[in-house]
C-alpha positions as CSV (number, residue, x, y, z in Angstrom):
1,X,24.8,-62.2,-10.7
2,X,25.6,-58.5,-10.3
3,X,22.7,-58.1,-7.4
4,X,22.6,-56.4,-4.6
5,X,21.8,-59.0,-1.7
6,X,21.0,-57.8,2.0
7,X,20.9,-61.0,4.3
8,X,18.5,-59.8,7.4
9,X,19.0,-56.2,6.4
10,X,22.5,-55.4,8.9
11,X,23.0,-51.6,9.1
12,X,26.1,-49.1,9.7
13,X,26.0,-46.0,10.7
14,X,28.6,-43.6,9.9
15,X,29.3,-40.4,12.0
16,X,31.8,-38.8,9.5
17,X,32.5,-39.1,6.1
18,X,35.8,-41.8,5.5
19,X,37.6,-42.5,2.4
20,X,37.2,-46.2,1.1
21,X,39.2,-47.0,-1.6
22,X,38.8,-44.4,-4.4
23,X,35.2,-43.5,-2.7
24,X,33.7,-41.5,-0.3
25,X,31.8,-42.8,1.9
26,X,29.4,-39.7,3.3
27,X,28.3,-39.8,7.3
28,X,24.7,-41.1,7.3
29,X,23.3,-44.8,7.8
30,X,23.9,-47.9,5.4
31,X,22.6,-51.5,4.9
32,X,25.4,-53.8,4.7
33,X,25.4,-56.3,1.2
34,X,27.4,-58.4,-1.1
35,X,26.9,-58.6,-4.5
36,X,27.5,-61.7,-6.4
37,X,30.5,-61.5,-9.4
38,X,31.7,-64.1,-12.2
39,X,33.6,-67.4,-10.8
40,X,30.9,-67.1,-7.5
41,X,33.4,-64.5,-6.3
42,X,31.7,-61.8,-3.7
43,X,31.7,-58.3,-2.8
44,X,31.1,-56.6,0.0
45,X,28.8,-53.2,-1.0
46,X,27.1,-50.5,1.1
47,X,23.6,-49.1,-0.1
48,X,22.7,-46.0,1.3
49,X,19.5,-45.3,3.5
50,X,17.6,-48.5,4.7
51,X,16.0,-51.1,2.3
52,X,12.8,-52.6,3.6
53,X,12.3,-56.4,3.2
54,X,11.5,-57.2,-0.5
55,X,12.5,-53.5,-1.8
56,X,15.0,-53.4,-5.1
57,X,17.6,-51.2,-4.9
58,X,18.5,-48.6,-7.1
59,X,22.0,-50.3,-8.5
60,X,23.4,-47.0,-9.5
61,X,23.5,-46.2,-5.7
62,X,24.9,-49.4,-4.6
63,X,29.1,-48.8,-3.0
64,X,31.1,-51.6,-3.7
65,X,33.9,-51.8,-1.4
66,X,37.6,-53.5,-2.3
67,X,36.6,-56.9,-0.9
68,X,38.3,-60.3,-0.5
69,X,36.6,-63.5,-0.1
70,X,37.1,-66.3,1.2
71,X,34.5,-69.9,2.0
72,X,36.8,-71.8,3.7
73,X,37.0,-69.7,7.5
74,X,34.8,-72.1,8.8
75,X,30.7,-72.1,9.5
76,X,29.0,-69.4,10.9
77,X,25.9,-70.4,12.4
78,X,24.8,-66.5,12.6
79,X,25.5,-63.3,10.9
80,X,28.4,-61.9,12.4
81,X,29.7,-58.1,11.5
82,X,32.5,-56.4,12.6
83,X,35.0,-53.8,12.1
84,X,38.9,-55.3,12.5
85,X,42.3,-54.4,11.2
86,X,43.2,-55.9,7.8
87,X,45.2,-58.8,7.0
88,X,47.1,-59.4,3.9
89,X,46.4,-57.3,0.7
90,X,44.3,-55.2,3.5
91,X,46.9,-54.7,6.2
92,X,47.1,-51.1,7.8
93,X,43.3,-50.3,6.7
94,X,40.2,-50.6,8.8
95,X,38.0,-53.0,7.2
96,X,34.3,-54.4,7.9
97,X,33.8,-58.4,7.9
98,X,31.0,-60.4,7.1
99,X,30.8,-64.5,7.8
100,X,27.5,-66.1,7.7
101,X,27.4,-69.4,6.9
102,X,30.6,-70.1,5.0
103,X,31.1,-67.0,3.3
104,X,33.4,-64.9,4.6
105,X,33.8,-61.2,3.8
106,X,36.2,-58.4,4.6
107,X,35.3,-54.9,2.6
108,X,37.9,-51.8,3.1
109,X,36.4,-48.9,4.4
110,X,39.5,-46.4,4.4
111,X,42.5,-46.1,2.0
């Protein structure tokens, strides 16, 4: 609980800085995570730089975006990312979604 966990290392690159919740979010490149809460609730995070297979990252670096999960969108067979409109709580804000397997993901990146 409270780890940083990279499936298959996905990466975003950012070519400005953007505002994502109360944090900012500088231009530069990211791996893409979730991090494990109480009551097997998920977040999405962003760690800056690359992390190379096996490599434990530094948790004070680690950007948690305001996430909401959800298990029950269906299978994924493979990773899929993406960057989408909101829905719900998230309407009107650019958000980045993650569904592998049944976990499925959708992190704000701008207020």
């Amino acid at each position: 609980m409270g780890a940083f966990v990279t499936p298959r290392g996905p990466r975003l690159e950012l070519s400005a800085e953007l505002t994502a919740g109360s944090q900012t979010v500088h231009a530069g490149q990211y791996t893409i995570g979730v991090v494990n809460g109480e009551d097997d609730q998920w977040t999405m995070a962003l760690y800056p730089g690359r992390l190379g297979r096996g490599e434990e990252p530094d948790m004070s670096k680690v950007i948690e975006l305001d996430s909401s999960y959800r298990d029950d969108a269906g299978v994924a067979e493979h990773m899929l990312i993406d960057i989408t409109p909101g829905t719900g709580s998230q309407e009107g804000k650019a958000v980045i979604t993650f569904h592998f397997g049944t976990m499925f993901l959708a992190g704000v990146l701008s207020s």
